[in-house]
Each structure stands twice: as structure tokens, then as C-alpha cells.
FITI-716476 format. One record per atom (N, C-alpha, C): x, y, z. Coordinates in steps of 0.2 Angstrom, whole numbers, plus 2048, in hexadecimal, padded with zeros to 3 digits. Last residue first. Layout:
# FITI-716476
XYZ/...
***
This chain:
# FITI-716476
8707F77F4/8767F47F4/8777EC7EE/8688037F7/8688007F0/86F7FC7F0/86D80C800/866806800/8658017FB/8728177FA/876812800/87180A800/8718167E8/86D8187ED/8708147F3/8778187DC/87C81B7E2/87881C7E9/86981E7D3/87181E7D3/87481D7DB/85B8147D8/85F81B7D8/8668197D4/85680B7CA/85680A7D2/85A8107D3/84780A7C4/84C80E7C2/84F8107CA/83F7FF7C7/8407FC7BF/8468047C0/83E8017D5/83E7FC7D2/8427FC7CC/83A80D7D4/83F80C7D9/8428067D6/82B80A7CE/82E8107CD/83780E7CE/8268027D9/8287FF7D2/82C8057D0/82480B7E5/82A8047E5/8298027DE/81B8147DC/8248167E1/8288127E0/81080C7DF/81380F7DB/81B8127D9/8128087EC/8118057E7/8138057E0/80A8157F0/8118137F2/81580E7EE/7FF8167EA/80481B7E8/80B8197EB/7F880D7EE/7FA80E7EC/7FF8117E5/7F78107FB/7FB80C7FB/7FD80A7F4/7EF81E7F7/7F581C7FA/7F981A7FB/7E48187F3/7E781C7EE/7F081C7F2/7E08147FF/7E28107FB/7E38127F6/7DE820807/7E381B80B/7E5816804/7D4825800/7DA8297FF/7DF826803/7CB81D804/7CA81D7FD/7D28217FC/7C9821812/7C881B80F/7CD818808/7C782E811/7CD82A816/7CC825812/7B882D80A/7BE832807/7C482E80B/7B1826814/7B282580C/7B9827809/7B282F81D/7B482781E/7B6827818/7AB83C820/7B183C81B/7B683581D/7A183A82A/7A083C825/7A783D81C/7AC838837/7A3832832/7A483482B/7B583783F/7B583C834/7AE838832/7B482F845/7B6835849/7B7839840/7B4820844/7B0827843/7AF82C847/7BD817843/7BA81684A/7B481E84A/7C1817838/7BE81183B/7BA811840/7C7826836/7C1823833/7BC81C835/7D2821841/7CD828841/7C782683E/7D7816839/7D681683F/7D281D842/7DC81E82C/7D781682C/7D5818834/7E4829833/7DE82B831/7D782782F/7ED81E837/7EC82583C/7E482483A/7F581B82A/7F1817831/7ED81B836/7F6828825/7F3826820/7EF81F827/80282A82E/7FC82F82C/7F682E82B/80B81F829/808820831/802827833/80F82581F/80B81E81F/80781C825/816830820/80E83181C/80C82A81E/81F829826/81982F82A/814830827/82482281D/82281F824/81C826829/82882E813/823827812/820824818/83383581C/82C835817/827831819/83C82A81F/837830824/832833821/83F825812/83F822814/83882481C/84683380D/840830809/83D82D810/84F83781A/84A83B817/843837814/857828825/85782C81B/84E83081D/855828830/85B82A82D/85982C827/84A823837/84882A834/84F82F832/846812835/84B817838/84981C833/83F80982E/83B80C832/83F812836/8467FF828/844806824/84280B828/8527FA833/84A7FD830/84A80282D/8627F2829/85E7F7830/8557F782E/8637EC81F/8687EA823/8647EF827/8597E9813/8607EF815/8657F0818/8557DF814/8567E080E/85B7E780E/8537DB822/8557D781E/8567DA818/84B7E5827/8527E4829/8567DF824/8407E581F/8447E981C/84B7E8822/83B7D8824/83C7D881C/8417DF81C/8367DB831/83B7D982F/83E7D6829/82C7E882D/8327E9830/8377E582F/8227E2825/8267E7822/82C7E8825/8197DC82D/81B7D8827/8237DB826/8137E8833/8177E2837/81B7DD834/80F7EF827/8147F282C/8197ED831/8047E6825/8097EA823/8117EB825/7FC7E7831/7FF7E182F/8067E482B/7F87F5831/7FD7F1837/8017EA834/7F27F3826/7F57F8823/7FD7F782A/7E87EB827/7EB7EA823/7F37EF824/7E17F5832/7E27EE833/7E87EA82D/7DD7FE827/7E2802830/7E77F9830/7D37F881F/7DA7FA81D/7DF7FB822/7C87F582A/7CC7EF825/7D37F2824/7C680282E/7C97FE834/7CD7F782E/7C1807822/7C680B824/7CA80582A/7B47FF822/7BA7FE81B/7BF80181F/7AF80282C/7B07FD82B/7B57FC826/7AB811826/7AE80E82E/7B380782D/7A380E81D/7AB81181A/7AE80F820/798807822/79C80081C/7A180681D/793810828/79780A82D/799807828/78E81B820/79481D822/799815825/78580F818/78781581A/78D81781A/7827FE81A/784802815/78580A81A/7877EC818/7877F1819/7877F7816/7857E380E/7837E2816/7847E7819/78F7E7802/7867E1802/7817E0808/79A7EC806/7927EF804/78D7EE803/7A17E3807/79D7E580F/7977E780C/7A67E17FB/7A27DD7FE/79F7DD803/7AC7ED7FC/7A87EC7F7/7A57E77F8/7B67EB802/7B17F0805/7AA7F1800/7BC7DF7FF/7BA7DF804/7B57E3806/7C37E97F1/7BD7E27F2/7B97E07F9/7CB7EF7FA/7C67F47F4/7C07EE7F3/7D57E7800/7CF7ED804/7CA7EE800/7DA7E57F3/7D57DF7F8/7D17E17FD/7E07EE7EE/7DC7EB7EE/7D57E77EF/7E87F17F9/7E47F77F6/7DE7F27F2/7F17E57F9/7EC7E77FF/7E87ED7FD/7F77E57EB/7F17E07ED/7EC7E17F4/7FF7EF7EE/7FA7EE7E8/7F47EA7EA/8057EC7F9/8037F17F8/7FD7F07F3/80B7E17F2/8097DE7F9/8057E37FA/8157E37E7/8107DF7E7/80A7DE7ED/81C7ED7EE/8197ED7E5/8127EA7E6/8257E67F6/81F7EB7FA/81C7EE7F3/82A7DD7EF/8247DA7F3/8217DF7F6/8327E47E6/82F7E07E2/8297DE7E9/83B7EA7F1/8367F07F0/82F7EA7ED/8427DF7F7/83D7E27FC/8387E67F6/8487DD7EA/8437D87ED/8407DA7F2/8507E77EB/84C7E57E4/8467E27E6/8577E47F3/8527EA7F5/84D7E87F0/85F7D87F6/85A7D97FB/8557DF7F9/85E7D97E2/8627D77E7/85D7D77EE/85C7CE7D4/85A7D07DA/85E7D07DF/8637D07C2/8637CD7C8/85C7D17CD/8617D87B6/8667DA7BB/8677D57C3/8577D07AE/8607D57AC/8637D87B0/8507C97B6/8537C87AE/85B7CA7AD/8497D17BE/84E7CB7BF/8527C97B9/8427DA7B4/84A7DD7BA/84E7D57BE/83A7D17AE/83D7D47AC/8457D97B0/8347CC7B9/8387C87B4/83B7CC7AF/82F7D67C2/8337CE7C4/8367CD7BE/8267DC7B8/82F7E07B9/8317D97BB/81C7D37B7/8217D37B1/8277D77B3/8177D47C4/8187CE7C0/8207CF7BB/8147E07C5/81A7E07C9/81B7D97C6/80A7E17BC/80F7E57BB/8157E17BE/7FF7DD7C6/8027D87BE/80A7DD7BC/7FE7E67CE/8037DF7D2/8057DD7C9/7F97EF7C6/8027F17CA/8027EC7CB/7EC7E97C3/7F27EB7BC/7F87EB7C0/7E67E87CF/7E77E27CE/7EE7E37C7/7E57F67D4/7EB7F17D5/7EA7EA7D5/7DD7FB7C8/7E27FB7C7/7EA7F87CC/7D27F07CD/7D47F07C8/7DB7F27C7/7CF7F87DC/7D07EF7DA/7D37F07D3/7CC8067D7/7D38057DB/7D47FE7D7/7C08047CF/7C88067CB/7CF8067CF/7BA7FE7DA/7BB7FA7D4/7C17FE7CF/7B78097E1/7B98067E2/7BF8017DD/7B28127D7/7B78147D8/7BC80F7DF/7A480B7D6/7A980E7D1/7B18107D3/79F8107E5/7A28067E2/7A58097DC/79E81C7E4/7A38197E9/7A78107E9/79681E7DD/79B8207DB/7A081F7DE/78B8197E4/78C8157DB/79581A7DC/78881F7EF/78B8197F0/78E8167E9/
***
């Protein structure tokens, strides 16, 4: 359990540094090029990612005061699945609005990518939650919020060096 609160707290910490990040790109890519719809979709899927790895990460680290075993990973894996819906339902119509269509169309490649690993990653919080991997809750768990924020990572990535000539990128 010591090594699972530790690398808790490295999640929480390091998405508390991406949201701060995303602070100063804001000001910095607002600065000098403006915001347009995508700019501003990625700057909130930055920020909203970062902090719901977070918050999960605190969360399950405050369950662990009340709960312990496999049912605190359960438990943490159903918070994230729950997050992870909400997500998604935030996410739809923000991206018709910043693209003009859903992201959730399986026209672009990247785009069918990330939506499948993302709906992999919902999949496996919901497997873990309901313990069908008793034993590998933890790991699901812990590898859904490396996840989010690896995504995260992406969208600031995308952010601060937007493609050349990306159709999405208008």
C-alpha cells in the first residue's frame, strides 16, 4: 500500500505542474497568436485531463482512510470509469463547436486512435470496478491516470506546435 500512496501523490503533483503549465501556454500562445476553436478545445482538454487524474488520485487517496484492499482499487477504478463518462459527455459538444463535426467521427486516423484507446482505458476502469481483475485493480487504475495523462500531454504538445496544414487546425 506505501508504494501505491507514493505513486499516487506523483500522479496528483505532476497534474497539478501540466494544469500550471497550461496556465502559462494560455498566456503565452494567446499572446502571440491568438485563440482559435481548436486552440481552445485542446487548452481545456490540457486542463480538464490534468486535473481529473488528479482528483481521482486524491480521491483514492482519501478513500484510503476507509477503505482498504482490493475494494479502495475497485472503488477508485468506478470514480475514474464515472469521470471518464462525464468526459466524454462534456467533450462532444465542445468539439462540434471547435471543429465543426465530433471528434468522435472515425474519419481522421489520430482522432480513431485516441477515441479507442480512450474507450479501452473506460472499458478496463469498469472491469476493475466491478472486479473482474481483483487482483490488477491497482495497476487499471493507476494506468487509466497515466493515461489521461498522457493525453494531456498530447494536447499541450499540439498546443504550443500546432501541425502544419492541419484540416483541424483552422
Amino acid at each position: 500500500m506505501e508504494n501505491a500512496v507514493d505513486n499516487l501523490n506523483v500522479i496528483a503533483e505532476f497534474s497539478v505542474g501540466m494544469a500550471g503549465f497550461a496556465g502559462i501556454v494560455a498566456v503565452v500562445v494567446g499572446s502571440n497568436r491568438g485563440w482559435n476553436s481548436v486552440s481552445k478545445f485542446r487548452a481545456g482538454n490540457l486542463i480538464v485531463l490534468s486535473i481529473m487524474a488528479g482528483f481521482s488520485a486524491l480521491i483514492s487517496l482519501g478513500l484510503a482512510q476507509y477503505i482498504a484492499g482490493e475494494t479502495l482499487w475497485q472503488t477508485s477504478c468506478g470514480v475514474q470509469a464515472c469521470a471518464c463518462v462525464i468526459f466524454v459527455a462534456a467533450n462532444r459538444s465542445k468539439s462540434i463547436e471547435a471543429f465543426g463535426h465530433s471528434i468522435f467521427s472515425l474519419e481522421n486516423p489520430v482522432n480513431a486512435s485516441l477515441w479507442s484507446a480512450y474507450v479501452a482505458n473506460l472499458v478496463l476502469q469498469l472491469l476493475g470496478a466491478f472486479g473482474v481483475f481483483d487482483e490488477f485493480a491497482f495497476a487499471i487504475f493507476y494506468g487509466g491516470l497515466v493515461f489521461h495523462l498522457a493525453i494531456a500531454a498530447l494536447n499541450f504538445y499540439r498546443l504550443v506546435f500546432p501541425p502544419e496544414n492541419d484540416p483541424d487546425d483552422v
